[in-house]
C-alpha positions in Angstrom: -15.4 23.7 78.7 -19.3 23.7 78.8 -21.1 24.5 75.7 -22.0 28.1 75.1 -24.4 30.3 73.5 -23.7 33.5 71.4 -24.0 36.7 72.7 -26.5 38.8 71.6 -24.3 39.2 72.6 -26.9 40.6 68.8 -27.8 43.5 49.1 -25.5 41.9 46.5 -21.6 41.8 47.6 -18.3 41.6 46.4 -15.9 38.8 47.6 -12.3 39.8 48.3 -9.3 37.4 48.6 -7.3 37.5 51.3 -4.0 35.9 53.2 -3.2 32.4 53.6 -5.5 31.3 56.6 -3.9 31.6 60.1 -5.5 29.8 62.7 -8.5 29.6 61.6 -9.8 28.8 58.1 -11.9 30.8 56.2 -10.1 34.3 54.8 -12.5 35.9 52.4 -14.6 38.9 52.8 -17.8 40.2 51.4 -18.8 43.4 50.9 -22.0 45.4 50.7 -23.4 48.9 50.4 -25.8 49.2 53.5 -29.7 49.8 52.9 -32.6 50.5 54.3 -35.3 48.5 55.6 -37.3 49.2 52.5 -34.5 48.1 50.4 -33.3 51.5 49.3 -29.1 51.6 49.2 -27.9 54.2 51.9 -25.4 55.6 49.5 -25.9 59.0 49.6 -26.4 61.8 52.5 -30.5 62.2 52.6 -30.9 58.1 53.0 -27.9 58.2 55.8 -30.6 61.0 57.2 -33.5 58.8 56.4 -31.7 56.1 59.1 -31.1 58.3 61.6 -34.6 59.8 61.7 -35.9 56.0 62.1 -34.5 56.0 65.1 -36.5 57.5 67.8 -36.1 57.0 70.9 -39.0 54.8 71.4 -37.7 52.2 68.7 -34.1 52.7 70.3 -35.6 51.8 73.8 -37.6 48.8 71.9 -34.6 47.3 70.3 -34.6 43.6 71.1 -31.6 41.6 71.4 -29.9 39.1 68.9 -31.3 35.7 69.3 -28.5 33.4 71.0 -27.1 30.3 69.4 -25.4 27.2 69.7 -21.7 27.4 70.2 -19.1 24.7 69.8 -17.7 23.2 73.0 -13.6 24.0 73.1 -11.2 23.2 75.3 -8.6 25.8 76.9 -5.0 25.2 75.0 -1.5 26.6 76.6 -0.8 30.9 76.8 1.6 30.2 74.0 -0.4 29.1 71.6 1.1 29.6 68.2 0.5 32.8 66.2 0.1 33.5 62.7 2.6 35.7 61.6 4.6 38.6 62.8 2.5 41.3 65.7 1.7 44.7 64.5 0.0 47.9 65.3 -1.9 50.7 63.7 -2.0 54.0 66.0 -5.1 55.3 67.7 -6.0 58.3 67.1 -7.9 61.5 69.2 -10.7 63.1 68.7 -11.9 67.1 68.9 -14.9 66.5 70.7 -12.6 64.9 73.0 -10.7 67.9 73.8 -13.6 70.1 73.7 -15.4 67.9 76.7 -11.6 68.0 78.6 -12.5 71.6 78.2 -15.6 72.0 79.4 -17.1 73.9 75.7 -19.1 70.5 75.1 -21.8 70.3 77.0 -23.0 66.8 77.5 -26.5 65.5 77.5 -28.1 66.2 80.7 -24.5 68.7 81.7 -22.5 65.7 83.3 -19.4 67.0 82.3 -17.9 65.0 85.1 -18.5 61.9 83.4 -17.4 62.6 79.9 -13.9 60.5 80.3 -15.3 57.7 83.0 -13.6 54.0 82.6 -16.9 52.9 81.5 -18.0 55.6 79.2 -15.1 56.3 76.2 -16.5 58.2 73.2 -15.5 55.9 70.9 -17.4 53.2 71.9 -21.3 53.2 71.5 -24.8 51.0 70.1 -25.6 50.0 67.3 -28.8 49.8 66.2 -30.3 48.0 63.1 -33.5 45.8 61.5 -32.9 42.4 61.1 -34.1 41.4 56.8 -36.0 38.5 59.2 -37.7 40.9 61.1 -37.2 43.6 63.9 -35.4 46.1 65.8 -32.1 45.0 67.6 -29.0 46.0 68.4 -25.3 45.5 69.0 -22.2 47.1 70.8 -19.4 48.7 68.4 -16.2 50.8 68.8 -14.8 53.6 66.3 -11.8 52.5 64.8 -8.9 54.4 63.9 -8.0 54.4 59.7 -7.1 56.1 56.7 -10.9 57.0 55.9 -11.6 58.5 59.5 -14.7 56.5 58.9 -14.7 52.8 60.3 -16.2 50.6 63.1 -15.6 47.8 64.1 -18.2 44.7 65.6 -19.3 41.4 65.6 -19.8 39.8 62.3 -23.2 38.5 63.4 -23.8 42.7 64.2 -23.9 43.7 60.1 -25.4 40.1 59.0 -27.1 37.7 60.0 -25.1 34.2 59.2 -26.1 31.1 57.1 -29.2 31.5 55.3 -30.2 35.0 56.2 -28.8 38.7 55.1 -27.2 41.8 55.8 -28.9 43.9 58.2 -30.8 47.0 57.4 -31.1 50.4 58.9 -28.1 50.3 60.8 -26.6 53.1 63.1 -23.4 54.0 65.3 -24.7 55.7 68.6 -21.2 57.0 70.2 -21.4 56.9 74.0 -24.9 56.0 74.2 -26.7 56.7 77.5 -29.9 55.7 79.0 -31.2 57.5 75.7 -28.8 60.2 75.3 -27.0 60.4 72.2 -24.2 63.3 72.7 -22.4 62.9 69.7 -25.3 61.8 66.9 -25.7 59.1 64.9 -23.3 57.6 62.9 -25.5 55.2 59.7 -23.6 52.9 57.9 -22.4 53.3 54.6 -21.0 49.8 53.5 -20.4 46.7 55.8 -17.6 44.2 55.6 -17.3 40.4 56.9 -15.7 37.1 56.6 -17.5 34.7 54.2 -17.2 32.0 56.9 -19.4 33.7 59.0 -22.1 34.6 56.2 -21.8 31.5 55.2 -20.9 29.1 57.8 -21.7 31.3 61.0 -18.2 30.2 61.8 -17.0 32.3 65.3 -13.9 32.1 64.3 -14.5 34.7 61.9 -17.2 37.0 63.7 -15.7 39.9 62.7 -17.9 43.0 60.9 -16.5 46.5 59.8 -18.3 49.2 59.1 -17.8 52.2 56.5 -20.2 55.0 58.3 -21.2 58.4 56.8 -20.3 61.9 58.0 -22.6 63.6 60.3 -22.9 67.3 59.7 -19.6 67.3 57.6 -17.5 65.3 60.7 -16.6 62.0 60.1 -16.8 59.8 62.8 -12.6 59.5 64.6 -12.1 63.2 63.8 -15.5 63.5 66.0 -14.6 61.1 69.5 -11.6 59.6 68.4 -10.4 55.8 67.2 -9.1 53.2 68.8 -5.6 51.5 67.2 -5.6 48.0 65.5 -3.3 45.3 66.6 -2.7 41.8 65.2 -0.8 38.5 65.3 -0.5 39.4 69.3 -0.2 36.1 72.2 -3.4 34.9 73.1 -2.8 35.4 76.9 -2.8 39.4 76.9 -4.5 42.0 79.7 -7.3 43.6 78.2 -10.3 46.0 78.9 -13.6 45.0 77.6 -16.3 47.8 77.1 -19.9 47.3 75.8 -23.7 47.1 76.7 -24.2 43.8 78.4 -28.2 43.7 78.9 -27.5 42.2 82.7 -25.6 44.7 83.9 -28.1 47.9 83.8 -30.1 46.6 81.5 -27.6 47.4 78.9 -28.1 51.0 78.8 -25.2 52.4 80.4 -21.7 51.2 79.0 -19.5 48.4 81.2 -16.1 47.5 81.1 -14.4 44.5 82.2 -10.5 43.9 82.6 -8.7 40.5 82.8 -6.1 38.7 80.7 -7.5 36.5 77.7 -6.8 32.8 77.5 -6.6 30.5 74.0 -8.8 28.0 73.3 -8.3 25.1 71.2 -10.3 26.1 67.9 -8.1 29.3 67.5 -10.3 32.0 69.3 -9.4 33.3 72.9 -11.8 34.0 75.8 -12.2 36.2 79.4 -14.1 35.5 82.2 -16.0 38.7 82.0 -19.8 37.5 82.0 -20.6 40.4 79.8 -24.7 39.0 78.7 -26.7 40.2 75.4 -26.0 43.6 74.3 -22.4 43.7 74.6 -21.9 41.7 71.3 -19.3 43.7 69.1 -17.9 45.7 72.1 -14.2 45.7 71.5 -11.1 44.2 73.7 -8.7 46.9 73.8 -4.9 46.6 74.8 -3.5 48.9 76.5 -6.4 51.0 77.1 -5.7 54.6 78.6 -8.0 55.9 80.9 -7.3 59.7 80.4 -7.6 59.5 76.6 -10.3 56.5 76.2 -8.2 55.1 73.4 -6.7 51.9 73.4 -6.1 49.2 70.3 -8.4 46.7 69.6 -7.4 43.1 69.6 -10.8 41.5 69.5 -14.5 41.7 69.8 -17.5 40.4 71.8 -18.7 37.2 70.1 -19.9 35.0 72.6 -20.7 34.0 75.8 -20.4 29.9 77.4 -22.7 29.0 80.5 -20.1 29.9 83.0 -19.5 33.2 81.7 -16.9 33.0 79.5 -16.9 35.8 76.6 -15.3 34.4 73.4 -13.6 36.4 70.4 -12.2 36.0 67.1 -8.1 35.7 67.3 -6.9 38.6 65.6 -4.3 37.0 62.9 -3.2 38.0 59.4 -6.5 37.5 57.9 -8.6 40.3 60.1 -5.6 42.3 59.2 -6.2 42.0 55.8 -10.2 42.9 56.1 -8.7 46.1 57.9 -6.1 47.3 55.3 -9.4 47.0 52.4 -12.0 48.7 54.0 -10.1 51.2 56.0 -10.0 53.4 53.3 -13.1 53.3 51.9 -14.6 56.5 52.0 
């Protein structure tokens, strides 16, 4: 395969040990309590309001996208690649809003009811948007995730920090179902980030894999609000999948895309689809099994990056990513 560049397609932690390593090395997570750009932790409700009143929709439009990088050259290895341990799922789960759109008693930004459960527009996937420590306004694509907290999302690891020598990002925000603008559901600011230490470290892809804790917004945490997609793990590397995000070359990232295909392995562990999602889309997940009626499905990897023939790239899902799942899912 030709070499490929990474999607931008985009405080003090604690390190966690976790499982033996699976296909990849590097198992250990950091985590850190998210802060604003002025430093300040965003550990309690006013400073989660401070974030969301940073962004306007004039720095939201400005947002620039993560710089791309260098990735490793790696060739395509057979479907059957083999897994790390035994396949397993956690349940996705509905949200009200959800039902209340299906109803018609939520209006929508701008009244377009009709396109409150399109392919391309689930609730539970949205922007992120955040200030690089280095400098800037950028942003990502996430998806709500389904846990015991209610709470999490899930993204790129290069989406909550920065990689070898920089630092966690700052000022960082969940925009459900974001549209040219419109932000029907709120803001969702972070509360504490999660990722592998390979890829603070090492900016290993292997391991480009962020969670994030978020805050309530008006007493409603974020799944009880548009719903959470399930969790799977340890699943083939040659499985159908849709892929949803804000790729910067299709509508200049500012309505969401989708993408469906079956993923491939590749010989350093991750798998890939010939999607060509650009800058933007970094973080949007790959969801199995994705229902169109409910806009739920269970992710099984995210965006990470893209080679110069329009391969998109992701973590493999294994043992270790489950791990990272079961300790911050229930932070609160």
């Amino acid at each position: 395969m030709a070499a490929a560049s990474i999607l931008a397609i985009a405080g003090m932690g604690t390190t966690t040990a976790q499982a033996a390593p699976g296909p990849s090395a590097g198992t250990a997570t950091t985590t850190a309590v998210a802060r604003l750009s002025d430093g300040s932790r965003m550990d309690t409700q006013a400073a989660a309001e401070k974030v969301r009143k940073y962004w306007t929709a004039e720095r939201m439009r400005s947002a620039r996208l993560v710089t791309p990088r260098a990735d490793r050259s790696a060739s395509v290895t057979a479907s059957s690649a083999p897994r790390a341990g035994k396949a397993g799922s956690y349940a996705p789960a509905a949200g009200v809003n959800k039902a209340a759109i299906k109803a018609g008693a939520l209006k929508l930004a701008g009244g377009d009811k009709a396109k409150a459960l399109m392919l391309t527009e689930t609730a539970t996937v949205g922007k992120v948007f955040f200030s690089k420590p280095s400098g800037g306004n950028w942003m990502c694509s996430a998806a709500a995730l389904n846990s015991a907290s209610k709470q999490l999302v899930i993204t790129a690891g290069h989406c909550v920090h920065e990689g070898a020598g920089g630092g966690w990002m700052q000022n960082w925000t969940f925009v459900p179902r974001y549209r040219n603008g419109a932000r029907p559901f709120g803001t969702y600011a972070a509360k504490q980030f999660r990722t592998f230490n390979a890829w603070m470290n090492s900016s290993d892809f292997r391991r480009d894999v962020g969670m994030v804790t978020t805050w309530p917004l008006n007493g409603q945490k974020l799944v009880n609000a548009v719903g959470g997609n399930g969790f799977q793990w340890n699943w083939p590397r040659n499985v159908a999948v849709t892929v949803l995000g804000y790729p910067s070359n299709h509508n200049s990232g500012e309505i969401q895309m989708w993408c469906q295909g079956t993923t491939r392995g590749i010989a350093d562990g991750r798998i890939e689809i010939n999607c060509n999602f650009g800058g933007g889309s970094s973080g949007g997940p790959w969801l199995r099994e994705f229902n169109d009626a409910t806009g739920l499905g269970y992710s099984n990897g995210v965006q990470s990056t893209i080679t110069n023939t329009g391969w998109n790239r992701s973590p493999y899902f294994d043992d270790a990513v489950k791990t990272m799942f079961d300790a911050q899912g229930g932070v609160t």
